[in-house]
C-alpha positions as protocol buffer text, in pm:
chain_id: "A"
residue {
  index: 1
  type: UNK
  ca { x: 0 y: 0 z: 0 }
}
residue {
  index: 2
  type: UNK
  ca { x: 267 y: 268 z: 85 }
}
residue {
  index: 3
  type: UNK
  ca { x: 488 y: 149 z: -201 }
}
residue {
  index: 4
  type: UNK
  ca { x: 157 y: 186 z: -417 }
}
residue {
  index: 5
  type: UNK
  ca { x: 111 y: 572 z: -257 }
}
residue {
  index: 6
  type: UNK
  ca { x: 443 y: 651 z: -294 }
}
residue {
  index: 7
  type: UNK
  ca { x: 423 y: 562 z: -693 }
}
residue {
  index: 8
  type: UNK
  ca { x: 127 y: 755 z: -754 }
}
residue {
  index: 9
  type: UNK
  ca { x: 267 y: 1053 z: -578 }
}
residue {
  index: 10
  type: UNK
  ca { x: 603 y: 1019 z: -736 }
}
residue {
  index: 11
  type: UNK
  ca { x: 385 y: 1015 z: -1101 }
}
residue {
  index: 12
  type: UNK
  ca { x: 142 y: 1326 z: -942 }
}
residue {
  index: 13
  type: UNK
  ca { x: 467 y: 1508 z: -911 }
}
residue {
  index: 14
  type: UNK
  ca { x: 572 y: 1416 z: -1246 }
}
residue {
  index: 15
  type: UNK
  ca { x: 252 y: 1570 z: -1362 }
}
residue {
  index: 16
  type: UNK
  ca { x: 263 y: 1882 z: -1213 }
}
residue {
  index: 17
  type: UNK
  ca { x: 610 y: 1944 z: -1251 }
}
residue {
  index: 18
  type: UNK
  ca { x: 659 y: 2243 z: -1532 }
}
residue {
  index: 19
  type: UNK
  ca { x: 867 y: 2123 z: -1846 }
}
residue {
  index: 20
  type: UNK
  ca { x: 1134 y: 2340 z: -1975 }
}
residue {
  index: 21
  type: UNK
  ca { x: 1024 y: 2413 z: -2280 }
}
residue {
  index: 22
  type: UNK
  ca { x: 1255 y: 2502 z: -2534 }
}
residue {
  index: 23
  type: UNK
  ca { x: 1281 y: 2772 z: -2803 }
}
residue {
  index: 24
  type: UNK
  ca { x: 1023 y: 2988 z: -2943 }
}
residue {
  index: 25
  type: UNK
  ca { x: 1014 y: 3262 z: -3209 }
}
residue {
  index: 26
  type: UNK
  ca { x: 1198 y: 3534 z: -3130 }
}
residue {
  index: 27
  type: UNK
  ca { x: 1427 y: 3394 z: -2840 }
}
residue {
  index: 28
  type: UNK
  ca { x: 1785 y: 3524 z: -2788 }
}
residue {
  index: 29
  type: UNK
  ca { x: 2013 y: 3251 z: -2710 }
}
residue {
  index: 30
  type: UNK
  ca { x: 2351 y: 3332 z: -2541 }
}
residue {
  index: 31
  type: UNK
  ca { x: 2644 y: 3062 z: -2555 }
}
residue {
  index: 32
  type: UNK
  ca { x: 2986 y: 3104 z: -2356 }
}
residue {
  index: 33
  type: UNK
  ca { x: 3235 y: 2828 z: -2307 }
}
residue {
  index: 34
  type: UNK
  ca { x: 3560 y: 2690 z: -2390 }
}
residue {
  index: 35
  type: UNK
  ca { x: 3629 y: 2669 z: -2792 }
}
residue {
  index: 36
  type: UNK
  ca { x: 3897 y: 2450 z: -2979 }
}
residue {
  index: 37
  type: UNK
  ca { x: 4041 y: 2485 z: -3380 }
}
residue {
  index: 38
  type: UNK
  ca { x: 4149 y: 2202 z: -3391 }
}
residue {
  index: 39
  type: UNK
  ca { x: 4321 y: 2266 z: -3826 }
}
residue {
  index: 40
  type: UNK
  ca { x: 4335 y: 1930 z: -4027 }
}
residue {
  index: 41
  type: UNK
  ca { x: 4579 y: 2119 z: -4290 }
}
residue {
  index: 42
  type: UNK
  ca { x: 4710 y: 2004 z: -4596 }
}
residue {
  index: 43
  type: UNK
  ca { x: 4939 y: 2226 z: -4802 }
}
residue {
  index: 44
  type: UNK
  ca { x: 5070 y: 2252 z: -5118 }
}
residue {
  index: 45
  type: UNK
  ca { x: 5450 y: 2232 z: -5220 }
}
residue {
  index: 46
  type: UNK
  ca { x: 5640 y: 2515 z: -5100 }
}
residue {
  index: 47
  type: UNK
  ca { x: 5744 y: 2698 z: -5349 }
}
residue {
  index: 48
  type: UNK
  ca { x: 6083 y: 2857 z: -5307 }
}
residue {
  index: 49
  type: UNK
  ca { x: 6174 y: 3146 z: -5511 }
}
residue {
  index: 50
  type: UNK
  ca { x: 6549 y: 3120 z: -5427 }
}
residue {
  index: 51
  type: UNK
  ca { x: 6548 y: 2740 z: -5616 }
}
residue {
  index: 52
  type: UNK
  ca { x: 6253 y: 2887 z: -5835 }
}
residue {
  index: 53
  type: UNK
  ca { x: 6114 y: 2571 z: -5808 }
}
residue {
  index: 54
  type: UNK
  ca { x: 5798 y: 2381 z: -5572 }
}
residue {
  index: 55
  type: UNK
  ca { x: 6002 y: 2161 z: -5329 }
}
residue {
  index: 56
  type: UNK
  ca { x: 5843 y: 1788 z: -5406 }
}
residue {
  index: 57
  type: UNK
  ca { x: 5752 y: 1642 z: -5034 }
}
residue {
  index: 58
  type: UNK
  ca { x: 5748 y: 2002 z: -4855 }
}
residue {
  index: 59
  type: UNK
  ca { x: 5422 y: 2106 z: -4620 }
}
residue {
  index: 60
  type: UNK
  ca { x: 5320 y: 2403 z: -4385 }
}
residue {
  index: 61
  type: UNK
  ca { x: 5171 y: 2300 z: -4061 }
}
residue {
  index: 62
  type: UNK
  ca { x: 4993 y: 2469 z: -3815 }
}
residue {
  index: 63
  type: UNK
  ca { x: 4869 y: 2373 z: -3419 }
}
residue {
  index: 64
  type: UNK
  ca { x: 4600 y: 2404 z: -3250 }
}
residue {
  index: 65
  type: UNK
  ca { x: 4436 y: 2662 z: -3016 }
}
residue {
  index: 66
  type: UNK
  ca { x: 4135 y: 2701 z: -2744 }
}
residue {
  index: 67
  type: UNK
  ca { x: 3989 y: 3004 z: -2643 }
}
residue {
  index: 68
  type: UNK
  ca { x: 3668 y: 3151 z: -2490 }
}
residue {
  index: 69
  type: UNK
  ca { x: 3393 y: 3075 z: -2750 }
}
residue {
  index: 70
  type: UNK
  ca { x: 3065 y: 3273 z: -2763 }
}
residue {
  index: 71
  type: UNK
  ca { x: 2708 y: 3179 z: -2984 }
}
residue {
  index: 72
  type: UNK
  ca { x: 2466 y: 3418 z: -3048 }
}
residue {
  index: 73
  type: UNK
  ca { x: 2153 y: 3288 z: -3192 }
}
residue {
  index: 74
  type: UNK
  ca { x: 1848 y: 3466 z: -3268 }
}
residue {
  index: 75
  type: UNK
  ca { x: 1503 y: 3218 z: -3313 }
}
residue {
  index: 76
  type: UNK
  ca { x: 1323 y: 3273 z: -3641 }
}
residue {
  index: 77
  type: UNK
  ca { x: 1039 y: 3006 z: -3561 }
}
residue {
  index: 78
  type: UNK
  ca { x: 1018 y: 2724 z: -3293 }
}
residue {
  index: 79
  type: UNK
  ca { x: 1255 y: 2526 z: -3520 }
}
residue {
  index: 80
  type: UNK
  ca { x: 1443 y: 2784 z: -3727 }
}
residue {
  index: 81
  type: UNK
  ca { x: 1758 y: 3029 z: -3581 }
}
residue {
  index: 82
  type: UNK
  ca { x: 2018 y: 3231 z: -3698 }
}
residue {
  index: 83
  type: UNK
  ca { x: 2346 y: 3206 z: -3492 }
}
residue {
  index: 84
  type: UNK
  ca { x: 2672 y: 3372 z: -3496 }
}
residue {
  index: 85
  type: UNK
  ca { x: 3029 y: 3207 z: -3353 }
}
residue {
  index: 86
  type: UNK
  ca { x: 3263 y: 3466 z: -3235 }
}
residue {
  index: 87
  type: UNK
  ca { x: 3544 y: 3391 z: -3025 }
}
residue {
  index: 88
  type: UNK
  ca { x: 3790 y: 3553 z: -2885 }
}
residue {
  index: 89
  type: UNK
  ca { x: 4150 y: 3508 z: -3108 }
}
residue {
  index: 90
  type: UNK
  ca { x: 4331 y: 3196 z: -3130 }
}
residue {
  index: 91
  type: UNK
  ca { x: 4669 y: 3201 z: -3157 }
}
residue {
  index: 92
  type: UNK
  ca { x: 4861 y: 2908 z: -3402 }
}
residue {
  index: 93
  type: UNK
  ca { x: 5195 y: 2824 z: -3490 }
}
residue {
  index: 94
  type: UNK
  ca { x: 5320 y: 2789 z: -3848 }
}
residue {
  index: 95
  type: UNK
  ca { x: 5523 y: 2554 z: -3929 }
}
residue {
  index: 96
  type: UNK
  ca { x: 5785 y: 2387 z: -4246 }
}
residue {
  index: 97
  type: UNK
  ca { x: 5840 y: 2027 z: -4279 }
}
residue {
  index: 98
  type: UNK
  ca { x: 6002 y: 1793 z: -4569 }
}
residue {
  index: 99
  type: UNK
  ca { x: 6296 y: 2028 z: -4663 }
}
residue {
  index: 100
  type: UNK
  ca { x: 6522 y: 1796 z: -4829 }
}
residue {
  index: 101
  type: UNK
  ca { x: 6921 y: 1813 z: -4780 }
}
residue {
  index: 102
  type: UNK
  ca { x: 7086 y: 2165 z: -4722 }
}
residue {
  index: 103
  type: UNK
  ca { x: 6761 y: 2323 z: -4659 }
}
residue {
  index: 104
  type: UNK
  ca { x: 6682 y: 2095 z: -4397 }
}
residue {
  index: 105
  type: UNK
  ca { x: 6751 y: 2395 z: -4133 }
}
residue {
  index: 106
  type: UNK
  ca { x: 6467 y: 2572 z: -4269 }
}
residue {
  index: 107
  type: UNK
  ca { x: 6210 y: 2293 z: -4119 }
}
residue {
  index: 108
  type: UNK
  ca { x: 6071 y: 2385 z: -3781 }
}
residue {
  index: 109
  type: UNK
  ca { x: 5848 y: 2699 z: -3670 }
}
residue {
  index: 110
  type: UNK
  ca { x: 5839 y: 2957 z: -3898 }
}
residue {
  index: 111
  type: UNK
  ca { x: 5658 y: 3166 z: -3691 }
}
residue {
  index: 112
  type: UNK
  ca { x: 5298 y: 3272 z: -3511 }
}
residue {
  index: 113
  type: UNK
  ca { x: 4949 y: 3415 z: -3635 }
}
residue {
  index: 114
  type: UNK
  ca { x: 4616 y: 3488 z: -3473 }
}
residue {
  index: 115
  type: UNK
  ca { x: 4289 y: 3435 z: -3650 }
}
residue {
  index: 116
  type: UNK
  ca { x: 3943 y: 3521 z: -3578 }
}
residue {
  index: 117
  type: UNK
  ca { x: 3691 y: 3304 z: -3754 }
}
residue {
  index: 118
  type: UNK
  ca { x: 3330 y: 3501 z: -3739 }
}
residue {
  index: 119
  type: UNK
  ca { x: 3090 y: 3257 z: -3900 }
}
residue {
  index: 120
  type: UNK
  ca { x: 2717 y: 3275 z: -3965 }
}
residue {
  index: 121
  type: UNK
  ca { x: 2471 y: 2991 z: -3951 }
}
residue {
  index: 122
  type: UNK
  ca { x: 2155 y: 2852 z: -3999 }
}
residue {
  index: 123
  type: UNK
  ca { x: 2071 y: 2632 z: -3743 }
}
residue {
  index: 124
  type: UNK
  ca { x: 1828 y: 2346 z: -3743 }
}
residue {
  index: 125
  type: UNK
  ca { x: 1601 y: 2222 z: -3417 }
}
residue {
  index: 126
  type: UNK
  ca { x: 1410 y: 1921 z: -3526 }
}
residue {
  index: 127
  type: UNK
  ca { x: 1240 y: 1808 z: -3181 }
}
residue {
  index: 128
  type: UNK
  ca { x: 923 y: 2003 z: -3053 }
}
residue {
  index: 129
  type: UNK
  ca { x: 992 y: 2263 z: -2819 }
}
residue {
  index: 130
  type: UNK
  ca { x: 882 y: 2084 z: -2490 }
}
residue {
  index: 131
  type: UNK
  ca { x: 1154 y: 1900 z: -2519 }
}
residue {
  index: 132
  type: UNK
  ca { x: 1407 y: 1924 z: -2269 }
}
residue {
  index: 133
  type: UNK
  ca { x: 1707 y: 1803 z: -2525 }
}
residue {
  index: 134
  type: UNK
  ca { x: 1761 y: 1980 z: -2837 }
}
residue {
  index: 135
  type: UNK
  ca { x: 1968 y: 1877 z: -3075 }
}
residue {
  index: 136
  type: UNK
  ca { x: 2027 y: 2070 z: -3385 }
}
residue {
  index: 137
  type: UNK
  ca { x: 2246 y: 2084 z: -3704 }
}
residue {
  index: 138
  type: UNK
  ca { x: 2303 y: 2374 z: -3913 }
}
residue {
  index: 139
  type: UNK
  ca { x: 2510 y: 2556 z: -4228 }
}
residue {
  index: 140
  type: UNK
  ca { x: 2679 y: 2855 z: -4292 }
}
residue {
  index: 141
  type: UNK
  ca { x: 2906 y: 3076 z: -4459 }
}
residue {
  index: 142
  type: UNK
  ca { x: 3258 y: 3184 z: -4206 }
}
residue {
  index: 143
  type: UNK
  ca { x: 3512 y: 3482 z: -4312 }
}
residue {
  index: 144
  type: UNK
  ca { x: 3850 y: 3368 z: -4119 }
}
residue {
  index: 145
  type: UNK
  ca { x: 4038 y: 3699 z: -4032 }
}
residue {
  index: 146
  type: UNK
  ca { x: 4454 y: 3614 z: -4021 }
}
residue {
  index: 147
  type: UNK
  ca { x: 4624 y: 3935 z: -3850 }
}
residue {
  index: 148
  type: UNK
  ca { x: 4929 y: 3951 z: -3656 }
}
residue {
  index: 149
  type: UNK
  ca { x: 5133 y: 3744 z: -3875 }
}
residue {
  index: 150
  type: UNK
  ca { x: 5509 y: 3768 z: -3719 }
}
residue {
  index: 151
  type: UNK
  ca { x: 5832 y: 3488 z: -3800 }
}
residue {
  index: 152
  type: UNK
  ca { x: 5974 y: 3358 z: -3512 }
}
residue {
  index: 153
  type: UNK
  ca { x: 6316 y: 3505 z: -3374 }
}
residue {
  index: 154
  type: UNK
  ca { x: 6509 y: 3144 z: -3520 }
}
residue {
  index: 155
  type: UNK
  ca { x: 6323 y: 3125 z: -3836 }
}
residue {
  index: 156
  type: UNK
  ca { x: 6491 y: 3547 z: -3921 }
}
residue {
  index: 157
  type: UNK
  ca { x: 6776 y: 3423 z: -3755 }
}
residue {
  index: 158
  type: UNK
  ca { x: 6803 y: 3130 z: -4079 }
}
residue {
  index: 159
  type: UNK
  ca { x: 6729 y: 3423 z: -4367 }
}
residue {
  index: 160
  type: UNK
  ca { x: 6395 y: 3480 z: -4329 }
}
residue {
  index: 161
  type: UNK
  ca { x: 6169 y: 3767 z: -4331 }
}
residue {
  index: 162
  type: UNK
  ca { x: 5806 y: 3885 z: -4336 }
}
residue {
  index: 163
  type: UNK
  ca { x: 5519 y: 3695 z: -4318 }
}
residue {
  index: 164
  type: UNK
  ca { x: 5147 y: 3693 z: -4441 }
}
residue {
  index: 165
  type: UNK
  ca { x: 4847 y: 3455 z: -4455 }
}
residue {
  index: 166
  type: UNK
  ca { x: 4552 y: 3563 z: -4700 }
}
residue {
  index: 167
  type: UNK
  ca { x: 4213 y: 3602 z: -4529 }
}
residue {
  index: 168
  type: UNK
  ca { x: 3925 y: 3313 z: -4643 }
}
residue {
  index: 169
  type: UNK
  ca { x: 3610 y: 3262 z: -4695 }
}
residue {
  index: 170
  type: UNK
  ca { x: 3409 y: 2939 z: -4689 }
}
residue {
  index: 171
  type: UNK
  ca { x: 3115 y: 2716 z: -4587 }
}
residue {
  index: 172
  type: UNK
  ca { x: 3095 y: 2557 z: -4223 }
}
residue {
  index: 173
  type: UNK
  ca { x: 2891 y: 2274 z: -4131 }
}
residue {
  index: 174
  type: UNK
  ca { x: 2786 y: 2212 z: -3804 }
}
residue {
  index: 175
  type: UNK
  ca { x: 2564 y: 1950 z: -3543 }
}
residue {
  index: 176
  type: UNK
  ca { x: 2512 y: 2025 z: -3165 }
}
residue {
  index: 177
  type: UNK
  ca { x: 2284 y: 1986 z: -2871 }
}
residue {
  index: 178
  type: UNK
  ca { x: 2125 y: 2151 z: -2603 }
}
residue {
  index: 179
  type: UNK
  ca { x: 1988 y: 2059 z: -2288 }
}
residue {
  index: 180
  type: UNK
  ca { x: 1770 y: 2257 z: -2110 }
}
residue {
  index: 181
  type: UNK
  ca { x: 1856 y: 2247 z: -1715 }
}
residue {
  index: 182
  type: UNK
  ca { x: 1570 y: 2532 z: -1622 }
}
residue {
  index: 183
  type: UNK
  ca { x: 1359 y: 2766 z: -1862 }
}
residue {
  index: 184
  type: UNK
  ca { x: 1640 y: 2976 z: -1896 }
}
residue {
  index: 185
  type: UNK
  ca { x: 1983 y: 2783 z: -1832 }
}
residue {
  index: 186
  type: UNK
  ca { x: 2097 y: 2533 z: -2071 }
}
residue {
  index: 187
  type: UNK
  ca { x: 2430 y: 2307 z: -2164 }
}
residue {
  index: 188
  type: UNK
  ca { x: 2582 y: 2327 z: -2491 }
}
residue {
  index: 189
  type: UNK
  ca { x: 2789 y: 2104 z: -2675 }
}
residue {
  index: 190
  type: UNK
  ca { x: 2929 y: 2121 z: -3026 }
}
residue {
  index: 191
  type: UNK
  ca { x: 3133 y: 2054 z: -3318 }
}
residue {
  index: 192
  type: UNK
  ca { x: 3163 y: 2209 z: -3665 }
}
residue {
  index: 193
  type: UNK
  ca { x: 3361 y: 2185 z: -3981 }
}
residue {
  index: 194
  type: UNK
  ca { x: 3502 y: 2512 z: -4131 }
}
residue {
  index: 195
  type: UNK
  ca { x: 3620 y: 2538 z: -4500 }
}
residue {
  index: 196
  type: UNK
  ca { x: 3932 y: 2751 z: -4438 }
}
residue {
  index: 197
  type: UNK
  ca { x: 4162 y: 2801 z: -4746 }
}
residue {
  index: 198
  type: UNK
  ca { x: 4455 y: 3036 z: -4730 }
}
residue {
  index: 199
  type: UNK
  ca { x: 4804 y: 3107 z: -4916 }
}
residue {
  index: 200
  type: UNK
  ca { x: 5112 y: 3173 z: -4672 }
}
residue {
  index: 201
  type: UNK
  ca { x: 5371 y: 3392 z: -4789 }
}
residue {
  index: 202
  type: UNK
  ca { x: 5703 y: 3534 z: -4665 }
}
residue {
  index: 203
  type: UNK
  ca { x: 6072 y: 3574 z: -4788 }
}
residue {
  index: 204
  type: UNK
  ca { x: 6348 y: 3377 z: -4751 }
}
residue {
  index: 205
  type: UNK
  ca { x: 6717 y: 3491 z: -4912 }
}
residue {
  index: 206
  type: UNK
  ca { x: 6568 y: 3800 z: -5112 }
}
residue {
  index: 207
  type: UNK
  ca { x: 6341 y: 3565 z: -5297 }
}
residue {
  index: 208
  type: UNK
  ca { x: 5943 y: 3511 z: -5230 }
}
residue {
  index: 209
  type: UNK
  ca { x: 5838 y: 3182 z: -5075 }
}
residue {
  index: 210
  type: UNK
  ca { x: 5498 y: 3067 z: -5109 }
}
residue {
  index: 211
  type: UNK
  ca { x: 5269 y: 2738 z: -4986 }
}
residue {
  index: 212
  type: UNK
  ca { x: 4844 y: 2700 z: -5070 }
}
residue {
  index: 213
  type: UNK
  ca { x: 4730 y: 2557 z: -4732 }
}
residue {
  index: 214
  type: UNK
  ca { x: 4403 y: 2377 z: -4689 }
}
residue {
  index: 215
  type: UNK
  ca { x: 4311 y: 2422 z: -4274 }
}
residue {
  index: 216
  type: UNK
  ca { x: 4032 y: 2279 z: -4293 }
}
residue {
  index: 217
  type: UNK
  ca { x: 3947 y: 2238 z: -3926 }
}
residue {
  index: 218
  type: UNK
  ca { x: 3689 y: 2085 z: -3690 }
}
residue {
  index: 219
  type: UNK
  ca { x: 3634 y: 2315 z: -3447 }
}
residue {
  index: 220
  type: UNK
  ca { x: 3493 y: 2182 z: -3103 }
}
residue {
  index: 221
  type: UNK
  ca { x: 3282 y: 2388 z: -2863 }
}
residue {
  index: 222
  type: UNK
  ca { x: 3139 y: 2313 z: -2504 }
}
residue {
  index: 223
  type: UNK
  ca { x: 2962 y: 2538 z: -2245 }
}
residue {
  index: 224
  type: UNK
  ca { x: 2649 y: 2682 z: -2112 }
}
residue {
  index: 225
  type: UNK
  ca { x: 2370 y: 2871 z: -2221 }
}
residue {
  index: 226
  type: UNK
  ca { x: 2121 y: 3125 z: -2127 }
}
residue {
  index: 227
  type: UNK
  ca { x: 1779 y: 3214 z: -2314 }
}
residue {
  index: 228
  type: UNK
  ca { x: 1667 y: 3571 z: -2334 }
}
């Protein structure tokens, strides 16, 4: 008899318990946590103006960075949201590899950028909104921002000088989820692909030396959430 009570309140409580319901037109969603680029380059031949000639079996590398991430997403219907990644920037290394013979003392770091990858989306929500978990996928269009290009101290030190990465444009991909601990809080999780496609240039014994580089990277995101 008590276990029998003790059910039927436990399912009364159930009852009467508000859901946390989800999004709805016109919602402002707010995401902050930590953010990782995570580049899955391939390059080109570098192509050394000194030799005036692509170096067969040459590549640029870069590393990896995480930062402070931030989502702002804006709810067109129930279903339907525009969101924005910013971020604040992430710092890489740049990197030579495969320089055959006497140029072998160019491979190593070449030196340091920072990039800031804005990127607008689409996003997705296929569950009704009384859901408590929301996941979501969307697409969208990302301008990567390279700035503060600078060779490292040894990398001058071997001839050296000056160094640039284009900007890029490109699609980005993306699947997530939400879960909603309150009507208001919520945890995050993320991952995305960003089409990043850039062409690295600097100098090296009076002579221009430049490498196409695919980045290419999956960028992972996870945090919480507030809705507005």
């Amino acid at each position: 008899m008590r276990k029998s009570l003790f059910t039927a309140s436990l399912m009364a409580l159930a009852i009467a318990a508000p859901a946390a319901n989800a999004y709805q037109a016109g919602d402002i969603i707010l995401r902050a946590g930590a953010i990782t680029v995570d580049p899955h380059e391939s390059s080109s031949d570098i192509w050394v103006g000194a030799l005036s000639t692509d170096v067969a079996g040459t590549s640029a590398t870069l590393d990896s960075d995480t930062q402070l991430g931030l989502n702002f997403a804006y709810m067109l219907t129930s279903n339907i949201g525009l969101e924005l990644l910013a971020a604040s920037p992430f710092s890489h290394d740049v990197g030579v590899k495969g320089m055959p013979g006497g140029f072998s003392g160019l491979n190593g770091k070449l030196g340091e950028l920072k990039q800031l990858p804005p990127t607008l989306s689409v996003v997705y929500y296929p569950l009704d909104s009384a859901s408590a978990f929301q996941p979501y996928m969307g697409l969208g269009i990302n301008y990567t921002w390279f700035f503060d290009d600078k060779l490292s101290s040894e990398a001058e030190g071997k001839g050296f000088s000056g160094l640039d990465m284009k900007d890029s444009w490109g699609l980005a991909a993306q699947v997530g989820m939400d879960y909603m601990l309150s009507d208001n809080l919520l945890l995050n999780a993320q991952v995305r692909y960003i089409d990043i496609d850039t062409t690295g240039t600097t100098t090296f014994a009076g002579a221009k030396v430049k490498v196409d580089v695919d980045v290419d990277p999956l960028v992972y995101m996870v945090g919480l959430g507030y809705k507005f």
